[in-house]
C-alpha positions in Angstrom: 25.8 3.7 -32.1 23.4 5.3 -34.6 23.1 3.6 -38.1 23.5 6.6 -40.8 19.9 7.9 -42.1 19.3 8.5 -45.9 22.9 6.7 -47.2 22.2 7.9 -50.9 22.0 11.7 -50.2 25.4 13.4 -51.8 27.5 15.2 -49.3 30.5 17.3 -49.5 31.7 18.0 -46.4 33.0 21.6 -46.1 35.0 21.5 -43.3 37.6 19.1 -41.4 41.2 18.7 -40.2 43.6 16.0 -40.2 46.6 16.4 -38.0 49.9 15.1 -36.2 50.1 16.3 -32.7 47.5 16.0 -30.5 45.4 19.9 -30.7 42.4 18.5 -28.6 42.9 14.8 -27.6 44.4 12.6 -30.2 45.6 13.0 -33.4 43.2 12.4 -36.6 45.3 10.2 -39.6 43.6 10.6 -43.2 42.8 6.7 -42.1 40.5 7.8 -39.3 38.7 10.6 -41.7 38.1 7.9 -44.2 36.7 5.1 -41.4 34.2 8.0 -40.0 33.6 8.7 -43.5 32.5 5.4 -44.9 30.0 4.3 -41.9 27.4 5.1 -43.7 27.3 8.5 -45.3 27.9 9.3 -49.0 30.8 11.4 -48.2 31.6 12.5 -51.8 34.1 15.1 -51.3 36.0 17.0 -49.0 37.8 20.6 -47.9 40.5 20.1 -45.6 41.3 23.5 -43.4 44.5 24.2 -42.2 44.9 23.8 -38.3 48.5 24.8 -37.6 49.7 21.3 -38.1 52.9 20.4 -39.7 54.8 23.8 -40.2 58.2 23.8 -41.6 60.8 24.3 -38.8 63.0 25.6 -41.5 63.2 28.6 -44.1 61.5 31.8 -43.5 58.7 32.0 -40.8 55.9 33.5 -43.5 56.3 29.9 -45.6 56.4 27.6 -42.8 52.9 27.1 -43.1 53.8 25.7 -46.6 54.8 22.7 -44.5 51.6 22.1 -44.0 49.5 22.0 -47.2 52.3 20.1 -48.6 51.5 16.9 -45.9 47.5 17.3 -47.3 48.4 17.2 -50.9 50.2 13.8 -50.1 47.7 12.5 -48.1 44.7 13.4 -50.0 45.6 10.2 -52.9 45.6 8.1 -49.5 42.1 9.2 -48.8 40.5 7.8 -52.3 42.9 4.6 -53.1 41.3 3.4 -49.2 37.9 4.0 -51.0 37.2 7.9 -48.8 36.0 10.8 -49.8 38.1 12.8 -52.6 39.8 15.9 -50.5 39.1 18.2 -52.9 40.1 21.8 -51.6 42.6 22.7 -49.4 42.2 26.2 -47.0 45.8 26.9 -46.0 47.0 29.5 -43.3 49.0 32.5 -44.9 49.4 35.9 -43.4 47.3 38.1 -45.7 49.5 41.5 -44.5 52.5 40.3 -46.0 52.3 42.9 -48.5 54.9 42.3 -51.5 55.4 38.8 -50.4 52.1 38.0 -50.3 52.2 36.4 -53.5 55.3 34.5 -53.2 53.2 32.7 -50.2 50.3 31.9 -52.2 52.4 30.4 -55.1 54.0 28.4 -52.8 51.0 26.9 -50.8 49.5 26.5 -54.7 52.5 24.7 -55.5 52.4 22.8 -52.6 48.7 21.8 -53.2 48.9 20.3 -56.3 45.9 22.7 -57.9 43.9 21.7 -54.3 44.5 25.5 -52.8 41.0 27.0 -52.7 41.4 29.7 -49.8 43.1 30.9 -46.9 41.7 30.6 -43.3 42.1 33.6 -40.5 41.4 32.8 -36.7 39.9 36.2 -34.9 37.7 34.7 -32.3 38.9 36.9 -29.0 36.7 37.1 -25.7 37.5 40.3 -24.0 36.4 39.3 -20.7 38.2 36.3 -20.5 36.3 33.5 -19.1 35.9 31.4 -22.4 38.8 28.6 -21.8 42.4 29.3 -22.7 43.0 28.6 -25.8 40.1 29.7 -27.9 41.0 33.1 -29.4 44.4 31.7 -30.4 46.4 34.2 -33.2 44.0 37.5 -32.2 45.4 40.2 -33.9 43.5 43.4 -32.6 41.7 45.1 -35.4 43.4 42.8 -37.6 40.2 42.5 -40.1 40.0 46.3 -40.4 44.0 46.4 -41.0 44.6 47.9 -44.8 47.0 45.7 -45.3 45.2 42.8 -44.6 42.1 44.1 -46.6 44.4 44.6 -49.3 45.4 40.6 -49.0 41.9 39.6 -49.2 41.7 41.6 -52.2 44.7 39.5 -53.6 43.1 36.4 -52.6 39.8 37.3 -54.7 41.5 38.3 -57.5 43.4 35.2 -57.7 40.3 33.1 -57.3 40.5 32.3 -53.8 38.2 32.5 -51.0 39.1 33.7 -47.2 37.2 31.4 -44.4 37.2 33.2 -41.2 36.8 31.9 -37.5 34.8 34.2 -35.2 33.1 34.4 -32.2 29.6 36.3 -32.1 31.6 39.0 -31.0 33.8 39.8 -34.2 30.6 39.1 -36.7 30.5 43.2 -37.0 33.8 43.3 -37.8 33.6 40.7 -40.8 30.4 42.3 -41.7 32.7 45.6 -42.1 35.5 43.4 -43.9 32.8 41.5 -46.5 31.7 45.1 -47.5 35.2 46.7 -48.0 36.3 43.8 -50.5 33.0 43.1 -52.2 35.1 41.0 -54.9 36.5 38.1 -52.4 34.3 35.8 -51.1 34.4 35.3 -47.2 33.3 31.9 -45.9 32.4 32.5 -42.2 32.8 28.8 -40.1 31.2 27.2 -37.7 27.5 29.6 -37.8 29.3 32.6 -36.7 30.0 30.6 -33.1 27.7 32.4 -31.0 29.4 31.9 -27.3 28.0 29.5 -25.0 30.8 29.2 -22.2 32.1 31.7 -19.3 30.2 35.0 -19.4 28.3 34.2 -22.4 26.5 31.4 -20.7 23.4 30.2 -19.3 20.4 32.4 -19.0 19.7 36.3 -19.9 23.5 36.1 -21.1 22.9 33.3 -23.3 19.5 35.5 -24.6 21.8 38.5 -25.3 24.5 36.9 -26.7 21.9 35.4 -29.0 19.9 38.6 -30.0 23.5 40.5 -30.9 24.3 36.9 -33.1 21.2 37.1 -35.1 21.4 40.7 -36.1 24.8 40.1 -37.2 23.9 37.1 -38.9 21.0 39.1 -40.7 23.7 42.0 -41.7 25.8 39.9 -42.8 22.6 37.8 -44.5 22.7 41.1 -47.0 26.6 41.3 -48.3 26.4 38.8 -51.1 29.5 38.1 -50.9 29.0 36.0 -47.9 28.6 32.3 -46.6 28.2 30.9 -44.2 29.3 26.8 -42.9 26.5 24.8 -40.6 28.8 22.9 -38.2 30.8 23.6 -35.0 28.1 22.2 -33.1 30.1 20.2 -30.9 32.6 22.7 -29.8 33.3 23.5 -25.9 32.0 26.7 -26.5 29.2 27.7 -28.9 25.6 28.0 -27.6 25.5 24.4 -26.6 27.5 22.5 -24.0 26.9 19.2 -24.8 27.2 16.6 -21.9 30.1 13.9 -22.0 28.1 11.1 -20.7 25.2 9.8 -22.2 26.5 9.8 -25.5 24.5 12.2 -27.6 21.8 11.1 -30.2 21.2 13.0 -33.5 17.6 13.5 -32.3 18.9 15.7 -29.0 21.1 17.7 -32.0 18.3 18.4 -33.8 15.8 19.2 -31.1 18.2 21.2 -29.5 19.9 23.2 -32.3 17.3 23.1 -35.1 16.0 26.5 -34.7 19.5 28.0 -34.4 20.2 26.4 -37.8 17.1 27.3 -40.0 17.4 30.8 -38.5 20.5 30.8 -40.9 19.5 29.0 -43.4 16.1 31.4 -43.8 18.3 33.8 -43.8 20.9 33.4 -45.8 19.0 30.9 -48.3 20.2 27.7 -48.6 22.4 28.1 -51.7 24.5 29.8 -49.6 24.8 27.5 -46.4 27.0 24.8 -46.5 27.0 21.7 -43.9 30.3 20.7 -42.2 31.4 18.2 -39.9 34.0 20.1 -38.4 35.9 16.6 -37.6 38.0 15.6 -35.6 36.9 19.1 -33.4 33.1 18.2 -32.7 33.8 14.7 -32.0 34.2 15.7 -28.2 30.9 15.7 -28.3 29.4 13.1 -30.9 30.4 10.8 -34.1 30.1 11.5 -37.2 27.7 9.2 -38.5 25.2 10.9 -35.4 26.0 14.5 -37.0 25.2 14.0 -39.9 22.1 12.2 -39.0 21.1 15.1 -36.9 21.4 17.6 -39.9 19.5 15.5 -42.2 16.6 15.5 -39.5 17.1 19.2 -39.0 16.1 20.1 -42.9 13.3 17.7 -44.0 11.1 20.4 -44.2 13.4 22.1 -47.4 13.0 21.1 -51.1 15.1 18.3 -52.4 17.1 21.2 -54.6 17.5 23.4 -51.8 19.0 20.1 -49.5 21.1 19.5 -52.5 22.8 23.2 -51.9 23.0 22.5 -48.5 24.5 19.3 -48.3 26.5 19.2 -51.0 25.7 22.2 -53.8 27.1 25.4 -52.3 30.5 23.8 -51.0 30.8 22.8 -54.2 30.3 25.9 -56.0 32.0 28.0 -53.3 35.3 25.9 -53.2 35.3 25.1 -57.3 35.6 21.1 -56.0 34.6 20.2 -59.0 37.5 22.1 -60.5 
């Protein structure tokens, strides 16, 4: 087990879950963020994002997500009195094409966050050929980021102060590239590097070189709506770029030789005051620990300036989600 690297550097980590049932293997308690958290890291801050965990099973279906946010906002105290990481933003799950009741939603899920809500989250990863494992492109809704109604909901969400993070594959990056330019106001956090496909028909070989060429010029479109951001994590997902194997266990030093140029590609092209680390916990511990990614970003930007680390690491997170209120 790796020792963390460079313990005084300032994190916020952008992006993790805590839940209940078991999504991918076991269930991740606020205790088990704040043990991973405090092995070494400075793990300042935090932005919990919603993964369809705790719904209400009562009232109407468009608040049941409410049920949700609610469970972070009284678990986030938990986090700091066992000396964690202050969960500072909450990204909650509301149907932006609710229309008139769009606002109801929001006031609720701000209610239930305690002055926490920072954004709302969408999930649009789809694979039209189907051979990326069931399960991936949950809640595709064709078209759904071209939908007026939902534009008009990311409009809300910008004029309320609120950010929109959105999950897609490679495949959908046009798509949010159309999206970020029709709602210029709203900042649009894109997760996990834009998750260019690694699995099924988008693996090994000249697919992997095409799926990559079509990622990059997205990611330099996209690079030129400043409206845009983009989150540095997902590595260890069963289905971007990368398969990691389950046996040996996987050292930060294979991360960064592995993934480095994928990530300074984005950072070089976005800048780094507009890139934002994440651990993407529990998800990408299938593949390694925390203290190991972490470690393997560090490694990955040694070559940047001390103020451009600071953006990366802990700076544009901050700035992007208001954590410092």
């Amino acid at each position: 087990m790796e020792g963390a690297i460079e313990p005084e550097l300032p994190i916020s980590d952008a992006h993790h879950h805590l839940w209940y049932d078991p999504l991918y293997d076991s269930p991740y308690f606020v205790e088990d963020f704040v043990a991973d958290a405090n092995r070494g890291h400075n793990i300042v801050r935090s932005v919990f994002v919603e993964c369809g965990d705790s719904y209400r099973t009562e009232g109407p279906d468009f608040l049941k997500s409410v049920g949700e946010t609610e469970r972070i906002a009284r678990l986030a105290p938990r986090s700091t009195a066992l000396g964690g990481p202050t969960i500072a933003g909450i990204v909650a799950s509301v149907d932006l094409r609710l229309g008139d009741s769009l606002d109801e939603a929001i006031d609720m899920h701000a209610l239930a966050a305690a002055g926490s809500l920072r954004g709302v989250r969408v999930r649009v990863g789809y694979d039209p050929t189907g051979t990326v494992p069931a399960g991936y492109g949950e809640r595709y809704i064709p078209d759904q980021l071209a939908d007026e109604r939902f534009r008009a909901g990311v409009r809300t969400l910008g004029q309320r102060g609120l950010s929109l993070d959105v999950f897609a594959y490679h495949l959908q990056l046009q798509d949010v590239l159309g999206l970020a330019r029709a709602v210029p106001n709203t900042t649009i956090v894109i997760n996990h590097l834009g998750c260019p496909l690694g699995v099924g028909s988008y693996g090994a070989g000249d697919h992997q070189t095409e799926v990559l060429r079509i990622w990059r010029g997205s990611i330099t479109e996209l690079s030129s709506t400043s409206n845009v951001v983009i989150k540095l994590g997902g590595l260890g997902m069963r289905r971007i770029i990368y398969e990691w194997p389950e046996t040996p266990a996987v050292s930060s030093n294979d991360i960064a030789y592995i993934m480095s140029d994928t990530v300074r590609f984005v950072i070089d092209t976005f800048g780094p005051n507009r890139c934002m680390f994440e651990s993407n916990f529990p998800v990408d511990r299938q593949s390694f620990d925390y203290v190991t990614i972490w470690n393997a970003f560090k490694k990955m930007t040694l070559k940047y300036a001390p103020a451009e680390r600071e953006s990366l690491f802990q700076g544009t997170a901050d700035l992007t989600y208001n954590l410092l209120g």
